[in-house]
N, C-alpha and C positions, 0 to 999 in steps of 0.2 A: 287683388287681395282675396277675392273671394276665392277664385279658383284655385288659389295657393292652401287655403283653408283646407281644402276637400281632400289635401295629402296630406296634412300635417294628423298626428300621430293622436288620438283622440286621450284627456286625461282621465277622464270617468271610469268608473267600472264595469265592463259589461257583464251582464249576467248569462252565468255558466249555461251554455246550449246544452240540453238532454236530447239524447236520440233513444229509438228503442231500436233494438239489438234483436238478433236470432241468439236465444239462451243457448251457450256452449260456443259458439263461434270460433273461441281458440282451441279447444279441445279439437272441433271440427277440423282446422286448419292445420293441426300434428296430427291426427288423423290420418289426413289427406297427405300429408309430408311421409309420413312412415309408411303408408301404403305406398308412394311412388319411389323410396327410396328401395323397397322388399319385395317389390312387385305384384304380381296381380296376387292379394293374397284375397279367404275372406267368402269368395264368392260363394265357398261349400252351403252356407247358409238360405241361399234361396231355391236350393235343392230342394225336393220333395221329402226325403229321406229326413234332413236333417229340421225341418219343418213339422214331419210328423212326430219325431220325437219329443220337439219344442212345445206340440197340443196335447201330445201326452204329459210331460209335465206340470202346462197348465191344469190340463185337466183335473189331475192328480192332487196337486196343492189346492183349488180351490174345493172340492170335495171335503178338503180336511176340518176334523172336528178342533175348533179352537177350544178351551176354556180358559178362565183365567182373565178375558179382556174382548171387550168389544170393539176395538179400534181396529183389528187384523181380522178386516171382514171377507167377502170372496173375492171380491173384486180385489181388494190389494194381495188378497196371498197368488191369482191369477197373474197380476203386474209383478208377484216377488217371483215366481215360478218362471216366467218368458226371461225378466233380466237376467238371472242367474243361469239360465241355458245359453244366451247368447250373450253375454256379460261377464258374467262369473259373480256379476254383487249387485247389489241394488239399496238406495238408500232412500229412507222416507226422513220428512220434518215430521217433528209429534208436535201437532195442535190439539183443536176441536177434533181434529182426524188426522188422518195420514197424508201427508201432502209427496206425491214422487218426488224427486229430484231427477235432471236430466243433467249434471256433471259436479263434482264438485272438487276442491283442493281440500288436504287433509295438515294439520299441525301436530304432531306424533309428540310423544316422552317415553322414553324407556320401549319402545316400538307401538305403544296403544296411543289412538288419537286422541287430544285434546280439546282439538275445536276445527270446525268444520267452514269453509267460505260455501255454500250449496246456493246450484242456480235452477231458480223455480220456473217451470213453464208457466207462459201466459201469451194469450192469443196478440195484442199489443209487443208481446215482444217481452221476453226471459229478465229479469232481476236479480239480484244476488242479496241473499244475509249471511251473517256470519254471525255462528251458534256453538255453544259448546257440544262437546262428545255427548252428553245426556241429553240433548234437543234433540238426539235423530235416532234411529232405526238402525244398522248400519248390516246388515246380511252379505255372508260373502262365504265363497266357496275355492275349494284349492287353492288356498293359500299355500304362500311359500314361507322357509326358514329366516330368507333375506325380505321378504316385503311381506310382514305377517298382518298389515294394514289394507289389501289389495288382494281380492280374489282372481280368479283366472277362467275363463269358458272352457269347457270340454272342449268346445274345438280349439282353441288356443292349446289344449295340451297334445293336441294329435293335427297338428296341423299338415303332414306328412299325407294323411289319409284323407282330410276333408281336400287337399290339393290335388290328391288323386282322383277323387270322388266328382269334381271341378273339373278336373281334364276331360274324363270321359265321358261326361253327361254333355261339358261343350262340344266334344269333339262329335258325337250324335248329333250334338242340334244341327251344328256345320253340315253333318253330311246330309240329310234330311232336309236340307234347306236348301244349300247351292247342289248337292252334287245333281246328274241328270237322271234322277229314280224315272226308269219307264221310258227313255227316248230309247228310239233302236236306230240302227244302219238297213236299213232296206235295198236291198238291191232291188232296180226295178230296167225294163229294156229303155233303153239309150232314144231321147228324143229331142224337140227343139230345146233352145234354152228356154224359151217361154211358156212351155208344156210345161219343164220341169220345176220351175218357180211357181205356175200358179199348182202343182201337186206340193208343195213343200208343202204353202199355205194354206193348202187346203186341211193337209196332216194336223198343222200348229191351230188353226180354228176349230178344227174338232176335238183334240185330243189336250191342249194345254200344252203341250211337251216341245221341247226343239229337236224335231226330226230331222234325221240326214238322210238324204235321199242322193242313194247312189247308183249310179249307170253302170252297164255290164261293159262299158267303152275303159270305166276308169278300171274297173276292177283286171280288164283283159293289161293294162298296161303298169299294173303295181304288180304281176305274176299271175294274177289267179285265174282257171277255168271259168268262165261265165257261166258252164252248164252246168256247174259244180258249186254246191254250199251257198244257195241263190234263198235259205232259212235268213232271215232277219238277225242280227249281231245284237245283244245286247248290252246297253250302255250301264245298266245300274252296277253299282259298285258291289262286290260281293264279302259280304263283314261277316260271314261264317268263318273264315282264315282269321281275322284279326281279333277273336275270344271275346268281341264284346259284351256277350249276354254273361257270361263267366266273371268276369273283371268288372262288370257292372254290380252286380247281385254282390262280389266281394266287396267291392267299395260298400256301397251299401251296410251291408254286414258290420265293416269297422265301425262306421259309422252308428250303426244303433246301437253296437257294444260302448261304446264311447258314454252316450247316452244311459246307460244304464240297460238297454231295451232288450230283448233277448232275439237273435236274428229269426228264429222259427216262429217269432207271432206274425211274422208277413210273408211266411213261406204259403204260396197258395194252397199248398197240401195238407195246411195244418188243422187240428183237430180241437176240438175243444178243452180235454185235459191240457192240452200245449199253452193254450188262450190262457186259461187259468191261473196256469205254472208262472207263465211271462207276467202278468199283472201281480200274482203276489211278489214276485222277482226284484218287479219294478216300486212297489210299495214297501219293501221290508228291508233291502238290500241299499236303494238309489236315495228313495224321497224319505222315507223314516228320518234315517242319519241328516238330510236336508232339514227334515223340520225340528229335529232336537236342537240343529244350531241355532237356529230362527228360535225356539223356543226358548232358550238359556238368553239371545242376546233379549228379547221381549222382557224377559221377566227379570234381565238385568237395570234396565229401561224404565219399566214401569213401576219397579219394587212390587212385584206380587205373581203369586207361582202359575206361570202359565203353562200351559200344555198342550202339543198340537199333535193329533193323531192321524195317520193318513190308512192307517194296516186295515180298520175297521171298514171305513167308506166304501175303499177301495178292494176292499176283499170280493173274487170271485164265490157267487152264492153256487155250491154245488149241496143242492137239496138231499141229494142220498146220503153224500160223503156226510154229511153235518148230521143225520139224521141215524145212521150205523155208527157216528163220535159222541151222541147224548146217549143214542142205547147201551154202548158200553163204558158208559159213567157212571148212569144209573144202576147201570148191575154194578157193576163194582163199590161202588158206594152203598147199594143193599146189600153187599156180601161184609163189607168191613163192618157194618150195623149187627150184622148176624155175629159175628166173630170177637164183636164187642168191644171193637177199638177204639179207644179214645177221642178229643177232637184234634187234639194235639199230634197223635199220632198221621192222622188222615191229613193235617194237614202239613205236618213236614213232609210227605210224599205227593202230596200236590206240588209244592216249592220244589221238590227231585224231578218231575217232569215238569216246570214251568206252566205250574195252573195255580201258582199262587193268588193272583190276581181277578 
């Protein structure tokens, strides 16, 4: 009876087992499903290229002047500026602070979300709460008409060129790696087989490379003169025919244009007005517009008028230029003194050239 017992079907309740988890797991798992269904996509990202652009926009957002709220300190506008590059969104929980989120499900009405399931990292292992649309943060970039809930990565919208960019940087490392850079064909005069073995090795312990060493016995009986073209044949592969340095530097290029970045801030030959040009480019043009949205959703959030500035930080200091733009302020504004204009006057013509402010 007893041993009958140990199968029979137990009537108590047992208490629900908890594990802990790797937060995002399913995410991870469609992830991994849509990359093997699409193929190798994805990899543009641990390019150099598209990395440098990624610490340029770190850089760039955390630089920025917040006002308005102490919660969007550097550290999280750093975490908001990498998501939104490789991401296209990023979402914070609003506590005491800003808590990341590493994946979360969204509940929409009318296409804006209503409440949020978000999964918190923790070294133990990732949790989940579920909070309305006003608990979180919710920043996101290129957005679509059809999913205005869901931002998209710059590379996600050029995916064409980060692929290209992935080909050719692989196909470099491949050659670089196996092909035979620096072995040659040596012709050398015809001896025992055991002469000629222990010269291979000898070749391959000093030099690294797999050397062929060949006899003027084989050369006579494949066609060729022994007396003749007895120079060393070389085995490296010659990639001036295949435009790699051309078709690199292009990839490249889409690539920082994508980014925002302007391709002549890493042209070696470039000059400091150029530096300048690209960094305002990249402040006025790219990350500005980035942080008006971050600022409108903040200050939707927090109920209070926030403001994030990145043009001032990030402005190239060119001490002349600035210094010939206050001299001819100041005369002009001593000349409308002299002439006896109003303040009202002076200052709708400020507002006409954008110095209202």
């Amino acid at each position: 009876m007893g041993l009958l017992n140990l199968f029979r079907r137990s009537t108590r309740v047992d208490v629900p087992e908890t594990r802990a988890i790797q937060p995002g797991y399913t995410a991870s798992l469609m992830a991994a499903r849509e990359a093997w269904i699409s193929g190798a996509s994805g990899l543009a990202e641990v390019t150099a290229a598209v990395q440098t652009s990624v610490s340029l926009w770190e850089s760039g957002l955390s630089l920025a002047d917040v006002t308005g709220t102490d919660l969007l300190d550097r550290r999280s506008m750093a975490i908001t500026a990498r998501a939104l590059a490789l991401r296209g969104e990023c979402l914070f929980l609003i506590r005491d602070r800003l808590i990341p989120a590493t994946d979360w499900d969204i509940s929409t009405r009318y296409g804006q979300p209503r409440a949020y399931r978000v999964g918190l990292p923790e070294i133990g292992g990732g949790r989940n709460e579920t909070v309305l649309a006003g608990e979180v943060l919710h920043f996101r970039i290129g957005c679509d008409a059809v999913t205005p809930w869901a931002g998209s990565a710059p590379l996600a919208r050029a995916k064409l060129s980060a692929q290209l960019l992935e080909a050719i940087e692989t196909a470099l490392r491949d050659v670089y790696q196996d092909s035979p850079i620096g072995s040659l064909i040596v012709p050398v005069p015809e001896g025992s087989a055991e002469d000629m073995e222990a010269l291979r090795r000898g070749f391959r312990g000093r030099r690294g490379q797999a050397l062929v060493i060949e006899g003027v016995a084989q050369a006579t009986a494949a066609g060729m003169n022994p007396n003749i073209g007895k120079s060393p044949d070389q085995l490296s592969p010659d990639l001036s025919r295949t435009l790699a340095d051309r078709l690199l530097t292009d990839a490249k290029g889409a690539i920082f244009g994508t980014f925002g970045v302007l391709p002549g801030l890493h042209n070696p030959a470039t000059t400091g007005p150029m530096v300048r040009e690209a960094q305002r480019h990249l402040a006025q043009l790219v990350l500005q517009p980035v942080a008006n949205l971050m600022a409108e959703e903040a200050s939707e959030k927090f109920g209070l008028a926030v403001k994030i500035d990145v043009v001032r930080p990030m402005q190239a200091f060119d001490h002349g230029g600035k210094a010939r733009a206050l001299g001819t302020m100041m005369q002009a504004m001593a000349q409308a003194k002299e002439a006896g204009l109003d303040d009202a006057t002076v200052k709708d013509a400020l507002t006409f050239i954008d110095w209202a402010d």
